[in-house]
C-alpha positions in Angstrom: 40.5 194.1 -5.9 43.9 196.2 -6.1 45.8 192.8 -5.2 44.9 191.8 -8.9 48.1 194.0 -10.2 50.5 191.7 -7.7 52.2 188.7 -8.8 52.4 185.6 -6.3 56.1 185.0 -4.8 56.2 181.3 -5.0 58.9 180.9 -2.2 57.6 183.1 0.0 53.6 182.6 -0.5 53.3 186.2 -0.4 51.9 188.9 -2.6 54.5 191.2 -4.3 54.9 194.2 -6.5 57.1 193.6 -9.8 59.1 196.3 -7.8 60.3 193.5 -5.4 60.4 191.2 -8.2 63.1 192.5 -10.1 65.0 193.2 -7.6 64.8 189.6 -6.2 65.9 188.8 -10.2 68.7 191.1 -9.5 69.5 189.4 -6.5 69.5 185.7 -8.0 72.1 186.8 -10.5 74.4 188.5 -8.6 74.9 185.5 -6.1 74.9 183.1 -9.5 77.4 184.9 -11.0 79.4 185.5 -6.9 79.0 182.0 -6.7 80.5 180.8 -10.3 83.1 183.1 -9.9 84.2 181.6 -6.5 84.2 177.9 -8.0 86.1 178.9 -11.1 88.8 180.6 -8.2 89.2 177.6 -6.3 89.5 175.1 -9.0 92.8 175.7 -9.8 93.7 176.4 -6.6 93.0 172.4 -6.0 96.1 171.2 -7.8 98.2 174.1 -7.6 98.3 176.0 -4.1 95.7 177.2 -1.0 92.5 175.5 0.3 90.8 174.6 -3.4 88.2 172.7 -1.9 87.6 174.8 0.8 87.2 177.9 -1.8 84.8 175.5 -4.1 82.4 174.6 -1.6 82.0 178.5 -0.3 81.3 179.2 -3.5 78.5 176.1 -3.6 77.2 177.5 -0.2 76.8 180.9 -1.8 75.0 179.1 -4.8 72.9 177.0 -3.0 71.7 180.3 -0.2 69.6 180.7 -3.5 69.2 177.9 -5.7 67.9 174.5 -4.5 69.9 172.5 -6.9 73.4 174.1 -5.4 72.0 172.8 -1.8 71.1 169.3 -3.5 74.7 169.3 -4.2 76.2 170.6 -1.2 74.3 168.4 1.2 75.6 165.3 -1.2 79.2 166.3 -1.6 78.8 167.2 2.3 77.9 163.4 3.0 80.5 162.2 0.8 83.3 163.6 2.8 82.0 163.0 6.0 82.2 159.5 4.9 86.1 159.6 3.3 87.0 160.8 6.3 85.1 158.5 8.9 86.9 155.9 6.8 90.3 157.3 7.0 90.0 158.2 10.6 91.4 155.8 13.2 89.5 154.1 15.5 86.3 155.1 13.7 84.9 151.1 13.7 85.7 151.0 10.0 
């Protein structure tokens, strides 16, 4: 009965020592905060200069290599430009 001392990694299914736990805690912030800061880069750089968008949704894709809601998103605003630019694009049948 020495697997009592393990906690349960719910994505994973698999037994883990708080060892691995904490550093997977570690890991979740660090691509939060990697992920914020890469937004917060390329909003301004929508109205002002660069490839804004571009910038924003690496920073969602870094979000969402973590956190389900950030690949919710992603997969949504993914969609919704596929269909601006079906629209916009010639010949498309629309």
């Amino acid at each position: 009965m020495s697997n009592m001392a393990m906690d349960e990694d719910p994505q994973r299914g698999t037994a883990t020592d708080p060892g691995e736990s904490r550093s997977s805690s570690v890991r979740r912030i660090a691509v939060a905060l990697s992920g914020v800061v890469v937004i917060l880069i390329g909003i301004p750089m929508i109205p002002l200069f660069g490839p804004g968008w571009l910038v924003v949704f690496t920073g969602l894709a870094i979000l969402a290599s973590e956190f389900e809601w950030a690949d919710r998103l992603r997969n949504r605003m993914r969609h919704r430009v596929r269909s601006f630019l079906d629209k916009r694009t010639p010949g498309s049948g629309a």
